[in-house]
C-alpha positions as a Python dict, from the first residue, in 0.01 Angstrom:
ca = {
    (1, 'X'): (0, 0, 0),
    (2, 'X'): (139, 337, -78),
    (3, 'X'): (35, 657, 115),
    (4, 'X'): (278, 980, 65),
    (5, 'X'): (260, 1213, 251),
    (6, 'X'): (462, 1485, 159),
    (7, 'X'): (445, 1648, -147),
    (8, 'X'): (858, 1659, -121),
    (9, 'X'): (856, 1320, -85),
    (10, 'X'): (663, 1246, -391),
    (11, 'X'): (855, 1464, -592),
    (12, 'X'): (1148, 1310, -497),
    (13, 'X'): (1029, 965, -602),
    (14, 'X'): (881, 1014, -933),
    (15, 'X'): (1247, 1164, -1002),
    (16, 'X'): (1352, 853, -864),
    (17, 'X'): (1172, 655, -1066),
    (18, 'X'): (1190, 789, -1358),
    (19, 'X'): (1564, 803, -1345),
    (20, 'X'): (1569, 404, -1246),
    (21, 'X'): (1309, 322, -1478),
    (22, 'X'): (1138, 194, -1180),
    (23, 'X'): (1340, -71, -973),
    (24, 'X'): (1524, -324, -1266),
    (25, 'X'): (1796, -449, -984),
    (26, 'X'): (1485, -558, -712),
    (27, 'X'): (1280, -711, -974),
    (28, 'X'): (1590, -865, -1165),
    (29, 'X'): (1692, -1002, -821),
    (30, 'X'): (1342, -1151, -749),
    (31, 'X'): (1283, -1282, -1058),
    (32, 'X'): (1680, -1461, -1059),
    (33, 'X'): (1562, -1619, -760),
    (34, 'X'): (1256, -1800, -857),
    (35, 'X'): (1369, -1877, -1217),
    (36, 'X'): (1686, -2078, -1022),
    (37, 'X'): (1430, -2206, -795),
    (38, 'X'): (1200, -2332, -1061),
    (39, 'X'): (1500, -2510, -1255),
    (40, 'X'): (1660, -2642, -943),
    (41, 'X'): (1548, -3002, -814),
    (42, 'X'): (1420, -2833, -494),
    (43, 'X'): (1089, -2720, -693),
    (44, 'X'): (954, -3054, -811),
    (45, 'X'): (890, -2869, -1168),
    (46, 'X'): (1196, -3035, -1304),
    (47, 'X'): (1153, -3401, -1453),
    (48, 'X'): (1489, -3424, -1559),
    (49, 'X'): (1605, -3488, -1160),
    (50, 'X'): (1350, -3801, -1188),
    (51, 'X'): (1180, -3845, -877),
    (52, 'X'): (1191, -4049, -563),
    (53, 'X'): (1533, -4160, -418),
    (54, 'X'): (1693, -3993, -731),
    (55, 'X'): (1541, -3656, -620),
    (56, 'X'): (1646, -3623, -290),
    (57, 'X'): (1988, -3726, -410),
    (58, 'X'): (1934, -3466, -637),
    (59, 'X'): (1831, -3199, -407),
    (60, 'X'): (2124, -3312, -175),
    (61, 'X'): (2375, -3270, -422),
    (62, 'X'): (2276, -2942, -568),
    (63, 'X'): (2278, -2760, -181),
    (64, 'X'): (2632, -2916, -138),
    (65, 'X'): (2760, -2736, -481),
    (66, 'X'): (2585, -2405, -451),
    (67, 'X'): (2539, -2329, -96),
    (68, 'X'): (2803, -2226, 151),
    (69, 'X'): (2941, -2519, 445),
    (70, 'X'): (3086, -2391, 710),
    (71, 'X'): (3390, -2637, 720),
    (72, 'X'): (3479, -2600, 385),
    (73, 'X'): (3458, -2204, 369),
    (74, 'X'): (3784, -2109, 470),
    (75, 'X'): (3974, -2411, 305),
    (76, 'X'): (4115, -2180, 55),
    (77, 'X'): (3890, -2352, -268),
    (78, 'X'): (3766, -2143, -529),
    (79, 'X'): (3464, -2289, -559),
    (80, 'X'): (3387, -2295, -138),
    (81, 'X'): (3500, -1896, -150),
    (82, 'X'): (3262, -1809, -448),
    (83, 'X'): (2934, -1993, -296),
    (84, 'X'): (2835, -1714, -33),
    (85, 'X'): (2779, -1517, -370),
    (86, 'X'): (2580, -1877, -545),
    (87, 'X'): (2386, -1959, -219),
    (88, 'X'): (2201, -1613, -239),
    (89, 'X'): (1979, -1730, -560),
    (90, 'X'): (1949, -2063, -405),
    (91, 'X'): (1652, -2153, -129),
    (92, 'X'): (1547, -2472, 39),
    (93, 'X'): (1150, -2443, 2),
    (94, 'X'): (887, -2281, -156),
    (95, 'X'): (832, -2114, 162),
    (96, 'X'): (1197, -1995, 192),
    (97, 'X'): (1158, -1847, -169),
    (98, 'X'): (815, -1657, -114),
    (99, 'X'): (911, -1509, 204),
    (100, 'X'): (1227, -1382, 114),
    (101, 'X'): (1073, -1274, -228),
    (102, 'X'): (819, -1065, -11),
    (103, 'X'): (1102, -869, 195),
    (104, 'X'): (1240, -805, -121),
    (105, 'X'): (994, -698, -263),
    (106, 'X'): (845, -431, 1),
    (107, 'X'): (1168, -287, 97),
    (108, 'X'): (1418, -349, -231),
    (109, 'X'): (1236, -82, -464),
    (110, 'X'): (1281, 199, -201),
    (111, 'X'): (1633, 162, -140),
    (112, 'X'): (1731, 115, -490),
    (113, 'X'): (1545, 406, -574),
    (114, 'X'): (1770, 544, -301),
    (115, 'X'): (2130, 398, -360),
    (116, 'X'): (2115, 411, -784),
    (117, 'X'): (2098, 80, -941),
    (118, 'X'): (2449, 7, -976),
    (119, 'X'): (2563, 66, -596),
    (120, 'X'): (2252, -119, -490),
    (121, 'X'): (2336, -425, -681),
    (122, 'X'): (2664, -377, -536),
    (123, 'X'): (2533, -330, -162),
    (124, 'X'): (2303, -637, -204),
    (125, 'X'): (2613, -858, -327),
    (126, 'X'): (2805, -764, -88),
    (127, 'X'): (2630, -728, 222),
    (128, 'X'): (2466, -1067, 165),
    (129, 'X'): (2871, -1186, 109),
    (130, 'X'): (2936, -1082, 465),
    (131, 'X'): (2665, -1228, 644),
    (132, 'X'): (2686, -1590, 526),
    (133, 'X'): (3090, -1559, 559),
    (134, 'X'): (2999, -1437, 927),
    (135, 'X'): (2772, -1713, 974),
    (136, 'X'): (3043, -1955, 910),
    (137, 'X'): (3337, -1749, 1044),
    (138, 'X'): (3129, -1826, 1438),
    (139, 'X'): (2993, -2178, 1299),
    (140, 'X'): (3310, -2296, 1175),
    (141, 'X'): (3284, -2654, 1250),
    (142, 'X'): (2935, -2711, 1102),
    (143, 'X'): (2863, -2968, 802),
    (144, 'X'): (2540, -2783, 781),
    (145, 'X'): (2489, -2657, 404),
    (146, 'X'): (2368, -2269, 411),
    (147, 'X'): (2132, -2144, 144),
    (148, 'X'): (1915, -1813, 27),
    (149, 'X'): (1901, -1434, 8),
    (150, 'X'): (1863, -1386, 357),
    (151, 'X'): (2156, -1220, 489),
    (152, 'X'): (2136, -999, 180),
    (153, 'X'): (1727, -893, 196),
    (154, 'X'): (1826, -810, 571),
    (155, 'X'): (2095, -587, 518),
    (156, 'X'): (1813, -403, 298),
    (157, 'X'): (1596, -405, 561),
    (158, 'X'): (1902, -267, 768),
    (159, 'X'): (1962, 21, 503),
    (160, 'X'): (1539, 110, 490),
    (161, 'X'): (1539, 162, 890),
    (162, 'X'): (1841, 415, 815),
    (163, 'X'): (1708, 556, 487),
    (164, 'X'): (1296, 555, 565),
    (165, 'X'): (1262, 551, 957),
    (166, 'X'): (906, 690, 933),
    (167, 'X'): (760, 521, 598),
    (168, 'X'): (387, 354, 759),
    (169, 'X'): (476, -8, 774),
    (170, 'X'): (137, -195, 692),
    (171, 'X'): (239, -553, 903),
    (172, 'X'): (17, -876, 996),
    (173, 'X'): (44, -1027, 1309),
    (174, 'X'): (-37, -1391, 1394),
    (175, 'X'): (-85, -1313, 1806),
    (176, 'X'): (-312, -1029, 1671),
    (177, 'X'): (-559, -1270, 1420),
    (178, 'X'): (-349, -1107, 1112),
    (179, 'X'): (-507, -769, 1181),
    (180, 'X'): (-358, -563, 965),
    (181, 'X'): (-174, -306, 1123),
    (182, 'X'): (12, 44, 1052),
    (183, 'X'): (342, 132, 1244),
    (184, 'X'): (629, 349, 1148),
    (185, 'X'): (908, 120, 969),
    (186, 'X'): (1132, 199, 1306),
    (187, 'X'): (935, 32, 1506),
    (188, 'X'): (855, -270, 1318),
    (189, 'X'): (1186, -304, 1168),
    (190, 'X'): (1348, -305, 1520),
    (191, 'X'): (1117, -550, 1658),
    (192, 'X'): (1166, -761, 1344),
    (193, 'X'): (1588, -724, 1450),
    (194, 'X'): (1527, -778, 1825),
    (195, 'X'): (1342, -1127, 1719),
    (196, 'X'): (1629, -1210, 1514),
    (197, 'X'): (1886, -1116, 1759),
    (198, 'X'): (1705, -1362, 2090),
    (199, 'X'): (1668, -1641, 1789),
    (200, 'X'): (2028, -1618, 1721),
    (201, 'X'): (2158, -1607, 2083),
    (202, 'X'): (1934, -1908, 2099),
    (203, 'X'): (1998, -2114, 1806),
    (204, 'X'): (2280, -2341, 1733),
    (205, 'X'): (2470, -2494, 1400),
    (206, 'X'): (2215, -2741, 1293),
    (207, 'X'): (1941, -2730, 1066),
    (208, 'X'): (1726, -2455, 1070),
    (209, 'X'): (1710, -2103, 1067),
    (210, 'X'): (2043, -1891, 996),
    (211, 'X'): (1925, -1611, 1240),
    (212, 'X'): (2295, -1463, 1296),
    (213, 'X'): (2281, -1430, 865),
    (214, 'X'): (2021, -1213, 963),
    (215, 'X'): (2173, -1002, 1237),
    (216, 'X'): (2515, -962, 1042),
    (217, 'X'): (2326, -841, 746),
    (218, 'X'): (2107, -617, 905),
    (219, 'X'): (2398, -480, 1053),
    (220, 'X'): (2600, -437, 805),
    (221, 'X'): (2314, -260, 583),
    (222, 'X'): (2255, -4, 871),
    (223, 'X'): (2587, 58, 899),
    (224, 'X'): (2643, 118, 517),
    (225, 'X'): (2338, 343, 538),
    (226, 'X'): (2454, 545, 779),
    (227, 'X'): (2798, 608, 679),
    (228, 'X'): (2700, 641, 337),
    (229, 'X'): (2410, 825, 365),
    (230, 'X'): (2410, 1059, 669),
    (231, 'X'): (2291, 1391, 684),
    (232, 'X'): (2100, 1330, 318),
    (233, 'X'): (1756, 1082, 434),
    (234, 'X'): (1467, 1134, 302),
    (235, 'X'): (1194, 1303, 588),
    (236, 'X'): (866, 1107, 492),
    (237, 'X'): (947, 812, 266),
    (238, 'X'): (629, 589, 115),
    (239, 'X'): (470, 376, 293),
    (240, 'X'): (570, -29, 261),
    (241, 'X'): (368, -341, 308),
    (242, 'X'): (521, -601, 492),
    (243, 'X'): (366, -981, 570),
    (244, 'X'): (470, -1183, 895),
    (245, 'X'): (675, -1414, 703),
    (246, 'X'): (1090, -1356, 817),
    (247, 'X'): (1336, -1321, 525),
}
């Protein structure tokens, strides 16, 4: 849902837009995602991965090529240094996908809007980089194969707190029957970080969850904000949409 309310904001977006020809990187990113997912064995759209025993071996073999294992990070391979950048097309579900593909969605178009295409594509690389590599920097020991865009769509999230503190955040709540409520994108975005912070302090190496992704990312996309951007935010950004699903 979009509400501006400024006529200094809105100005400033149509410019924006016009200038990014809308937001090419977010939906380029999005639409990377699902075509991977779509062709990989994990979607069951694929016959050529057979079904059966020969899918799961499949499935098991295509997470140990693309996505990042702790152990094997920091052996020095080329191919276990490059798969923090493969592992950010790659997700485990059709859950993982559409939740992550949400995020993106709601927050990505703002902030590219905001950073320029090209430094945005950057940021999202990058940022996404560091928090699986921080992941398995403090999980070092772990056999545990670590997939999607996670780290990456939270260090956007990280960068929109910075960027668009007071954009109306429409959110659902599952404690609150999904009742669809408005809060500034400060407070919901630093609840969202608080969760993620008690998860990680709480969660271990196995399967599951990467919640310190999350919290690296996040981080590290505040952090870039704020450095990068001081002194220039926007006052009143546009207002997001956000579902209860957790990138």
């Amino acid at each position: 849902m979009i509400d501006l309310r400024e006529v200094d904001w809105r100005e400033r977006a149509r410019g924006f837009a016009a200038a990014a020809g809308g937001a090419p990187v977010t939906y380029g990113l999005m639409s990377l995602c699902c075509a991977v997912f779509l062709m990989s064995p994990l979607s069951g759209f694929n016959p050529v991965y057979g079904d059966a025993d020969a899918l799961l071996a499949a499935q098991a073999g295509y997470f140990e090529r693309w996505g990042v294992i702790p152990s094997e990070l920091l052996d020095g391979s080329a191919h276990a240094a490059l798969t923090p950048l493969t592992a950010l097309f790659v997700h485990g579900s059709w859950l993982h996908l559409l939740g992550n593909m949400l995020f993106l969605y709601v927050f990505g178009a703002m902030a590219e809007e905001r950073m320029g295409r090209v430094e945005f594509t950057l940021f999202y690389l990058v940022c996404g980089y560091f928090a699986l590599v921080a992941y398995a920097v403090v999980h070092a020991d772990s056999d545990q194969t670590l997939v999607g865009a996670s780290g990456a769509i939270s260090a956007v999230l990280g960068a929109f707190l910075y960027l668009f503190p007071k954009a109306r955040v429409t959110s659902l709540f599952p404690f609150l029957f999904f009742l669809p409520l408005r809060f500034p994108a400060w407070i919901v975005l630093v609840f969202w970080f608080v969760l993620q912070w008690l998860a990680a302090r709480g969660a271990g190496s196995g399967p599951g969850v990467a919640y310190l992704a999350h919290v690296a990312g996040f981080a590290a996309g505040f952090l870039y904000a704020w450095v990068r951007f001081r002194g220039t935010r926007v006052k009143v950004p546009a207002t997001a949409t956000e579902g209860e699903s957790q990138p």
